[in-house]
Residue, then its C-alpha position, 0 to 999 in steps of 0.5 A: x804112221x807116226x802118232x804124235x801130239x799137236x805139233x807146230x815146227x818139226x827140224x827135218x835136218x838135225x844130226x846124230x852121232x849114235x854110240x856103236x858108230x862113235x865108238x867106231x870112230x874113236x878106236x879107228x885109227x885111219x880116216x874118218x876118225x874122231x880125235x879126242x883131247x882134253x879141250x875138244x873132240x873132233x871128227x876128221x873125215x879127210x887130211x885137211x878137214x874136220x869139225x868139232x863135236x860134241x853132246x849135242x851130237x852124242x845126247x839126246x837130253x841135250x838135243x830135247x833141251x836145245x829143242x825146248x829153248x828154241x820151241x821146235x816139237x820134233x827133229x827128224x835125225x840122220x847121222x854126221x857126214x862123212x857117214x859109213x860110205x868111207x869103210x871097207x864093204x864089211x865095215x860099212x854094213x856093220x855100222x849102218x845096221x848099227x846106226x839104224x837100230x840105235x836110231x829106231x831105239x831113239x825114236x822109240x824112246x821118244x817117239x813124240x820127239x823124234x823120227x828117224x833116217x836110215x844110213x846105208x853102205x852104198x859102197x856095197x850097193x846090193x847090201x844097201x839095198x836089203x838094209x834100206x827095206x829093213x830099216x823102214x819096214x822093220x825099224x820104221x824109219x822114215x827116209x834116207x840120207x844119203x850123200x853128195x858122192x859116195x867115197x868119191x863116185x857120182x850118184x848117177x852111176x848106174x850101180x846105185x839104180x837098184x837104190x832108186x828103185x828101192x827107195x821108190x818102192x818104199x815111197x820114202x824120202x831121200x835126204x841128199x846131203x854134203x859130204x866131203x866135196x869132189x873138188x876138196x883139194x881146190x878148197x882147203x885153204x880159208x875154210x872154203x869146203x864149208x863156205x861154199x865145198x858143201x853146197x857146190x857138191x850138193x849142187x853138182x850130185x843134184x844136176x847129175x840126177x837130173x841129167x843122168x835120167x834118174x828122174x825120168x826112170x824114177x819119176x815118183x823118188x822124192x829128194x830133199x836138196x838141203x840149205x835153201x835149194x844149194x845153189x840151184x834157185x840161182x842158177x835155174x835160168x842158166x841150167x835151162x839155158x845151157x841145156x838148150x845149147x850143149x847137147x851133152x846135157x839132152x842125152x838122157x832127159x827128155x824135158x828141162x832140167x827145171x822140169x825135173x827140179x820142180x820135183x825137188x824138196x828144199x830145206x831151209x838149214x842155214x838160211x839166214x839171208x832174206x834175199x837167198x831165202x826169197x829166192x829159194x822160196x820163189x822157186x820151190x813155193x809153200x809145198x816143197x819147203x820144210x823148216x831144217x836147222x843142221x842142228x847143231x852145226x846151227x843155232x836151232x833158236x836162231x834159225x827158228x827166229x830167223x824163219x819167224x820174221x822171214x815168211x809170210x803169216x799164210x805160209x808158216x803152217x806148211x813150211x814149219x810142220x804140214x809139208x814136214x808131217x806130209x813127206x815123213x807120214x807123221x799124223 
């Protein structure tokens, strides 16, 4: 387990763009790409999308600065969408091995500050697999990230059942996260892919578990649905209700997708509407929460305050720090 000092709020959800995969990005010339200027830099991950980037995605001192301001001890890092999933086999397994050591390098260097997610190239599945068991056992990463589909194909493939095999072996987390939407072409007029793209995307991966059995041959995986939950603290009447009524969603579970989905972890990046975090909360309870930012896609002190006003006294312990310190097996 990770030794640390006393801590109060660890960010579970905060970004990183390490240097061999920055590099990549720059030379490349094909989507995804980063796309340099004299005023700003972005990263373009499809025709019609991109977004800015900056130090806060590249420096570490920048990061433990912003940390310090808002009063947040420890971020838990993964690396920018689109992640590796969009290179060829070989390319994908060149980065993730690269992300991954460069990640473990971070952690290492400060390790009272930062832990760490491993990415893998889930193109090329069996290589994803050998490369997950590497990162934690060799480089103590504490999780994964993975994304909403990989280059286009759902999570409930059957391909990706040796990955879920493998995460559950290691007993560590998944961080289910957005990546460029299934239905992006329907949404590239008024921003409508960050708007509302992400969380659809993120919503739909998380059902096709659910209802793709992946829950029910893996019963002790633990996925962490970012942004309060997506949509699904809103839906859950509906979820259940139409799983009574349409027979294409009993086909490979054998209880109430809400059964499944009580397994889920939430984190509570970009929550700043009391209303959708009360209804998020009533769902997942003061054990399946964690405090995340999208650090820096957020603001870390507004999202720390917005929390601070938000939750009851009794609840902050678990949500800040205890149920992050739990999942990651931080001591």
């Amino acid at each position: 387990m990770a030794k640390t000092s006393k801590l109060n709020a660890i960010d579970i959800h905060s970004h990183i763009i390490p240097p061999s995969l920055r590099d990549f990005l720059v030379k490349n010339r094909k989507i995804p790409k980063i796309q340099r200027s004299l005023n700003q830099d972005f990263l373009r991950y499809a025709r019609d999308l991109k977004y800015s980037v900056d130090e806060r995605m590249f420096s570490t001192n920048v990061k433990l600065a912003a940390m310090k301001n808002a009063g947040i001890d420890m971020q838990i890092l993964s690396i920018a969408m689109p992640g590796v999933d969009f290179f060829d086999g070989e390319n994908g397994l060149s980065l993730a091995r690269k992300t991954n050591d460069e990640i473990s390098e971070i952690v290492s260097k400060y390790p009272h500050d930062f832990l760490g997610l491993a990415t893998l190239p889930l193109q090329s599945v069996g290589e994803a697999v050998d490369e997950l068991e590497r990162a934690v056992k060799d480089l103590d990463l504490r999780g994964v990230e993975i994304f909403s589909n990989v280059a286009g194909k759902s999570l409930d493939d059957a391909c990706f059942l040796p990955f879920y095999e493998k995460v559950e072996q290691l007993d560590i987390p998944i961080l289910l996260h957005p990546t460029k939407p299934l239905s992006y072409n329907a949404m590239k007029r008024y921003g409508l892919v960050g708007t509302v793209g992400y969380l659809f995307d993120t919503t739909l991966a998380i059902m096709e578990i659910v209802l793709g059995g992946i829950l029910e041959k893996n019963k002790k995986l633990k996925i962490i649905l970012p942004h309060c939950g997506s949509t699904i603290p809103y839906l859950l009447g509906r979820i259940d209700h139409q799983f009574g009524i349409n027979e294409e969603s009993r086909k490979k579970i054998s209880k109430l997708p809400s059964e499944y989905l009580k397994l889920v972890y939430f984190d509570t990046a970009q929550a700043f509407y009391k209303p959708a975090f009360d209804c998020c909360f009533a769902f997942s309870g003061k054990d399946k929460l964690m405090f995340g930012t999208d650090d820096p896609f957020a603001n870390l002190k507004k999202s720390r305050e917005f929390l601070e006003s938000t939750i009851e006294e009794e609840n902050k312990e678990n949500i800040f720090c205890l149920n992050a310190k739990k999942l990651f097996k931080i001591s």
